[in-house]
N, C-alpha and C positions, 0 to 999 in steps of 0.2 A: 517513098517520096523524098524529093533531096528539095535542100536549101543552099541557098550560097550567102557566106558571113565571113567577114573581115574576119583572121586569129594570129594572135600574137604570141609567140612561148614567152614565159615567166623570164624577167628580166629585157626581154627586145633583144634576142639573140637571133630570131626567125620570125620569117611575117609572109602568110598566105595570104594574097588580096580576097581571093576567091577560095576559101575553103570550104567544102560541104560537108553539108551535114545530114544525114540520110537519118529518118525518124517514122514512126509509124504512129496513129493516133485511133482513138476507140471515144466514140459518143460527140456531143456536138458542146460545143463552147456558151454557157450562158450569154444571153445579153447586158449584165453582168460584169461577168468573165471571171464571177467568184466559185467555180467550178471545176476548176485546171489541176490536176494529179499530176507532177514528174516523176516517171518509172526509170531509176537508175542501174544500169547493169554492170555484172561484176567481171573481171576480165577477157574470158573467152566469151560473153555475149554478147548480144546484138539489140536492135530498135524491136526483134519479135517475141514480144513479150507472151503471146498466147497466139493460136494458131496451127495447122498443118504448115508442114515443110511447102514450099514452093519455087517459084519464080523468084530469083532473090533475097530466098530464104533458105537455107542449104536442110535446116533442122526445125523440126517441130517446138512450140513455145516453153519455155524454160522456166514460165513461172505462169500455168495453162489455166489453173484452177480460181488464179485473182482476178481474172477480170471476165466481164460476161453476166449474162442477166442474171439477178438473185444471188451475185457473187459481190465479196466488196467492193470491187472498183466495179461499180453495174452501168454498163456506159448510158444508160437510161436515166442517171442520176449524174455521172462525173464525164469530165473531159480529160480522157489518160494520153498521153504524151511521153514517148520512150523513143528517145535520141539513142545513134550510137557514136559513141565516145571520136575526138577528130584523133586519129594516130589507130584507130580499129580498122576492120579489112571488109565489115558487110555497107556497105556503100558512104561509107564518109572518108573523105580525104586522111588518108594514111601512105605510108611508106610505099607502097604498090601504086599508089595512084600516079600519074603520068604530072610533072612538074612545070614550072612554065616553057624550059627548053624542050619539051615534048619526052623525056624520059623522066622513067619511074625516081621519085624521088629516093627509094633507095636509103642508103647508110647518111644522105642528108636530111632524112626527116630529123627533126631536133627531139629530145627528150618534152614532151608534152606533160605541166603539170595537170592533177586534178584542179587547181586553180585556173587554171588558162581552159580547160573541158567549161569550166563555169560562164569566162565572159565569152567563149562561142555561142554555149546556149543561152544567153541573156541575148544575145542579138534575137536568135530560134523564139522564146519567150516575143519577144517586140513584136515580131515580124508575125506569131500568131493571134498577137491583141492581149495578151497575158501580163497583167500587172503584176498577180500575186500569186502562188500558187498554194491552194486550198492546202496542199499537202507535197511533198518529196519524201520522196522513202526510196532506199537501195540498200543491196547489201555486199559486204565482201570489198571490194572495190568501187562499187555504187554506192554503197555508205561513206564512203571515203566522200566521194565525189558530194552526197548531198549533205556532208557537215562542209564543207567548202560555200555548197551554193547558201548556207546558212550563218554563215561567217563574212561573206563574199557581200552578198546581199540580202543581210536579215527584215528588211521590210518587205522583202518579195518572199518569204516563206512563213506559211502561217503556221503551216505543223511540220513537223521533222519526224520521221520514223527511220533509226538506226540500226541497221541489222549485223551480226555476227563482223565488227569493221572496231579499228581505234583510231587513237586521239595522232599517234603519231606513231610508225610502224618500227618495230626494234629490231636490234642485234639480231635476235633466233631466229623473225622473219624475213630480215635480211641476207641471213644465210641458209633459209631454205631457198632462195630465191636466187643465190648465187653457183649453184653447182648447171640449176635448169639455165642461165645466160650460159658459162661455160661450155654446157654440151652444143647449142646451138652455135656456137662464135668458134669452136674447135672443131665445126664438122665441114668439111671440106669443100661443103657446096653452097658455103656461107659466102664466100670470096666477099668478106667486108660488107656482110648486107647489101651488098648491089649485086645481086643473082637474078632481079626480077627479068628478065632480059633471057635467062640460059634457056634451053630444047626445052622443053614438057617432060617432067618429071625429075629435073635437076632441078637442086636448089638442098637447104637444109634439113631436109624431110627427118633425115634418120637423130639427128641431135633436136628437133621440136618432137619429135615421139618419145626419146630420152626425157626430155623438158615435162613433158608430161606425166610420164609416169611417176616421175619424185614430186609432183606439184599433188599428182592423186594421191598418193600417201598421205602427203597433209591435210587434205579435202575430209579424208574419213577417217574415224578413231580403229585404235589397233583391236578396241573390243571386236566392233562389226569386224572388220576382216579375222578375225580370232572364231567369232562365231556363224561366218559366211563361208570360210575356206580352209580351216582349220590348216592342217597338215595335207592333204587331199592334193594328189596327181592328179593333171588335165585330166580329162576323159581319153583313155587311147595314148597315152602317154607317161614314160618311167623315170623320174627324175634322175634316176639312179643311172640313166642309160642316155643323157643326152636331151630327155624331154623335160615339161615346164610342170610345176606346179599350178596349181587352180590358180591361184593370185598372180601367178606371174602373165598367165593368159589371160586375166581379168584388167591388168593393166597393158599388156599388147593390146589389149582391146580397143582403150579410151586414149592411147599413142594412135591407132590406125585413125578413130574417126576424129579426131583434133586436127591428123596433117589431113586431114580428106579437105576440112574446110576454114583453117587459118594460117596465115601468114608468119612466118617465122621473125619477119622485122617486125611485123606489130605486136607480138607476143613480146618481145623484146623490151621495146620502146614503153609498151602499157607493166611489164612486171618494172621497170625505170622509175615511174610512175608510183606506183605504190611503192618501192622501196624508197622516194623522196618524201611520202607523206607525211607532213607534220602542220598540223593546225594551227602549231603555234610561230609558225615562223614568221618573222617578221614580224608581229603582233603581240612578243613581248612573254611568250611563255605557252604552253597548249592552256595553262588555268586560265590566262587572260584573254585566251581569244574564245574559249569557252563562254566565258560569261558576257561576248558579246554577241552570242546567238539569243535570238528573242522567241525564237517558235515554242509552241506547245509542243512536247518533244515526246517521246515514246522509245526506248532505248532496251534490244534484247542480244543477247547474246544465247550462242547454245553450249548445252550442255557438255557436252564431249567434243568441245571445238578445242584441239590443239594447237592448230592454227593462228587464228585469233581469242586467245581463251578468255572468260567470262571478265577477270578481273580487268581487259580491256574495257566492255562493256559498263563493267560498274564507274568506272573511273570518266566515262563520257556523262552519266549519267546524273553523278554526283555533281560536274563541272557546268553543266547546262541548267541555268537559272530555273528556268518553268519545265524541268523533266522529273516524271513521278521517279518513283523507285527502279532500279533497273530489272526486268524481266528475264525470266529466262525459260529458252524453248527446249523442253525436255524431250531429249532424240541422243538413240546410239551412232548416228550417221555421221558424228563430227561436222566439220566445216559444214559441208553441204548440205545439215540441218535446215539451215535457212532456207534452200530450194525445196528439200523435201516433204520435208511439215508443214506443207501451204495450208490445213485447217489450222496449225498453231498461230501461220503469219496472217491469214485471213481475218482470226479472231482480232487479232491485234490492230488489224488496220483497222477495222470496223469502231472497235473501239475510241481509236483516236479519232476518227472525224467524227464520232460522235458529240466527241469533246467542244 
């Protein structure tokens, strides 16, 4: 489903009259409308939160296990609602999308903050009857996004669930983040982000596989891949002679299906995005803008996240008036904890709208 809403980048640098916003939604809206769940996704995903691949949908749902009868978000009980991000590439206006001169906007899409992702969907919010929403929870870059919509507009959020994300993103994540823009902007079929236009099959492919592979490394901790791939040669292959290690084929891997179905300018523009993240800007400090979120708050981080590691979590957790203690999701998977332990993120959600 698309929506069309006025969006403004941070500071009035760029202004879509019509920008869309593609979203997918599960269960029916009270009359009410005190019912409303926002599902925030974390950079390479999309509005399909659960589901088969289809029409639309390049890849099966990412987080399959939370929503669905007898599951926490049971659309028999909630109204879930999962935008994709304006600057992403599965149907909302991003870089690819055709501009008002009739070409792909290209290396003119502006840097999109997670704050400016907030007042597109407050329009999305209006337009579906939603005053408040019962709950927001994301992680990764969805957390980013919904301490924004909680600082942004804290009488529209009643609970906050913050997954494996911080308060404002640093140095070490900014410089894992800087080698994967490099590979992309040095590869030769980048020509300045305006490639959308070249034959079928040009374009940045081989520097967003690049991009990838260094972003998986920080997704999972060195135990798992230590105890998934030890030392161990492909199958059929000699490193000694030319071929790949297990792991190096395990990252070709998740390099092939990244370019199969994302955009090298919006991968861009969204890692831009989280390397600008900071809560507290403008607002006086990340403490001060902390303490003017008001939600019932729920704050976890995982355990072998290198990435985002725990002591981000606790420091969100400490700073947000009404959040218990900060939790944390025991998993060797690193970063991607948070997708993979969906009975740990299950429990948790359940809990908090309990509250």
């Amino acid at each position: 489903m698309g929506h069309a809403a006025p969006t403004a980048a941070a500071g009035g640098r760029w202004h879509a009259p019509r920008a869309r916003i593609a979203y997918e939604t599960w269960g029916t809206l009270d009359a009410d409308a005190s019912n409303a769940v926002l599902v925030l996704h974390a950079l390479t995903g999309d509005s399909h939160v659960t589901g088969p691949a289809g029409p639309g949908h390049p890849t099966a749902g990412w987080w399959d296990t939370l929503i669905g009868p007898g599951r926490a978000l049971d659309p028999a009980r909630w109204f879930v609602v999962a935008p994709n991000i304006v600057g992403g590439c599965q149907g909302s206006t991003g870089p690819a999308s055709p501009a008002p001169d009739g070409r792909p906007w290209g290396s003119r899409f502006p840097l999109v903050t997670a704050r400016d992702s907030v007042r597109a969907e407050t329009v999305l919010a209006d337009e579906l009857g939603v005053d408040a929403w019962a709950l927001v929870i994301g992680g990764s870059m969805g957390g980013m996004r919904a301490l924004e919509w909680a600082a942004v507009e804290p009488d529209r959020v009643t609970r906050l669930c913050l997954l494996a994300s911080p308060a404002a993103t640093t140095a070490d994540q900014i410089g894992w983040a800087a080698p994967q823009l490099a590979a992309i902007r040095d590869d030769p079929g980048w020509r300045g982000g305006d490639y959308h236009d070249a034959p079928p099959g040009d374009g940045p492919h081989r520097g967003l596989g690049v991009a990838r592979r260094i972003a998986h490394l920080s997704y999972r901790s060195a135990f798992e891949l230590g105890e998934r791939f030890a030392r161990d040669p492909q199958d059929g292959e000699d490193p000694w002679r030319g071929g790949r290690y297990a792991v190096e084929s395990y990252l070709d891997h998740h390099a092939r299906k990244l370019v199969r179905r994302f955009d090298a300018m919006s991968y861009v523009r969204l890692t831009e995005l989280m390397n600008a993240h900071d809560v507290g800007r403008d607002r006086g400090g990340v403490e001060a803008a902390l303490a003017r979120v008001t939600a019932r708050t729920l704050v976890a981080g995982v355990s072998s996240d290198r990435l985002y590691p725990p002591e981000q979590q606790a420091r969100l957790a400490a700073g947000i008036p009404r959040s218990g203690p900060v939790r944390t999701i025991d998993s060797p998977y690193g970063h991607d904890g948070f997708l993979i332990e969906t009975a740990a993120v299950s429990a948790l959600v359940t809990e908090l709208l309990a509250s």
